[in-house]
N, C-alpha and C positions, 0 to 999 in steps of 0.2 A: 351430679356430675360424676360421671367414670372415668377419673382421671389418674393413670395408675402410672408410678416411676419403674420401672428397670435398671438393676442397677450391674448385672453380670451376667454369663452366658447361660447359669442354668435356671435364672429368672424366664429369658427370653425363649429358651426348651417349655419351660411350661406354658408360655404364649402359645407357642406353636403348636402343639399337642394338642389344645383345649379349643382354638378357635382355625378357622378356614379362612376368615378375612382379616387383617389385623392392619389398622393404622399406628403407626409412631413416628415421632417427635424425637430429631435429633439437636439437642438446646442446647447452646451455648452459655456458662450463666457471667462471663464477662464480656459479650457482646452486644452495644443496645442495638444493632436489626435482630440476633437471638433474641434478646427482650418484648421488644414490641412484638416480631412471628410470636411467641410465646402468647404473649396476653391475645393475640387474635386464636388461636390456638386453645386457649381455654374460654374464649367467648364460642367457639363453634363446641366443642365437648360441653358444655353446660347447655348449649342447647340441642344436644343430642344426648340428651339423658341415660335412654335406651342400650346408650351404644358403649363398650369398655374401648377408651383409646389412652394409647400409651405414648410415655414419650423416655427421655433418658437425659441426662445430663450428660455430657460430653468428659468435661473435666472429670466426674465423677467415675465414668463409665467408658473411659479408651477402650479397652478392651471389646468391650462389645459394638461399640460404634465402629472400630475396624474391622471385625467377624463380620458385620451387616454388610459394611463395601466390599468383602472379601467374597464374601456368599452371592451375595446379588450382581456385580459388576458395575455397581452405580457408586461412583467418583462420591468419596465421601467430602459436605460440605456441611457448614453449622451457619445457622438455621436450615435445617431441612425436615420435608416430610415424605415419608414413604407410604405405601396402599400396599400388602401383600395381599394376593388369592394363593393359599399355600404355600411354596415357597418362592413363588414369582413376583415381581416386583408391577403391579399392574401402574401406578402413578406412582412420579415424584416430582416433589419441585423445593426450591429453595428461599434464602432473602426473602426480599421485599413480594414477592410470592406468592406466601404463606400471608392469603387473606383468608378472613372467617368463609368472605363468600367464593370464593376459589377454591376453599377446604369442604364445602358445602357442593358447590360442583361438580367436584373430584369426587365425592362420594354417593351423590347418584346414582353418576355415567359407570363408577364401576360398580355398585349394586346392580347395575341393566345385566 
């Protein structure tokens, strides 16, 4: 599993620079729908081995979880997942949401 934390803006620069598609995970870690979106969220990255997806702590990571709502224009919410191609925001979704297999769907339709 390629499950990698971000913790600051020039973490998420080197995201950016190095990949064209990037999924992350905005976590909550005292929230339990963050919790559960979580654990589905590392049930879908374990089984996408292949694939480097990222996610961030919230509490840990303000800063950068505001630059992502500020950059993108998507209404920052915890539990949320984002899909970039570049710098655009191709999918997002929140909550109860954030299934393995909705996470699994989302990343199909935008590989097509």
């Amino acid at each position: 599993m390629a499950l990698i934390q971000l913790q600051n803006e020039q973490d998420w620069n080197l995201v950016k620079e190095q990949k064209n598609r990037i999924m992350i995970m905005k976590n909550s870690t005292t929230c339990p729908v963050s919790h559960e979106a979580f654990k589905q969220y590392q049930k879908f990255a374990s089984e996408n081995e292949n694939e480097t997806i990222y996610y961030l702590n919230v509490q840990d990571a303000r800063p950068l979880s505001n630059l992502l709502a500020e950059q993108t224009g998507v209404k920052h919410e915890s539990p949320q997942v984002l899909i970039f191609e570049g710098d655009t925001v191709v999918w997002h979704d929140s909550h109860w949401n954030i299934t393995n297999k909705k996470l699994a769907e989302a990343n199909q339709k935008t590989k097509a």
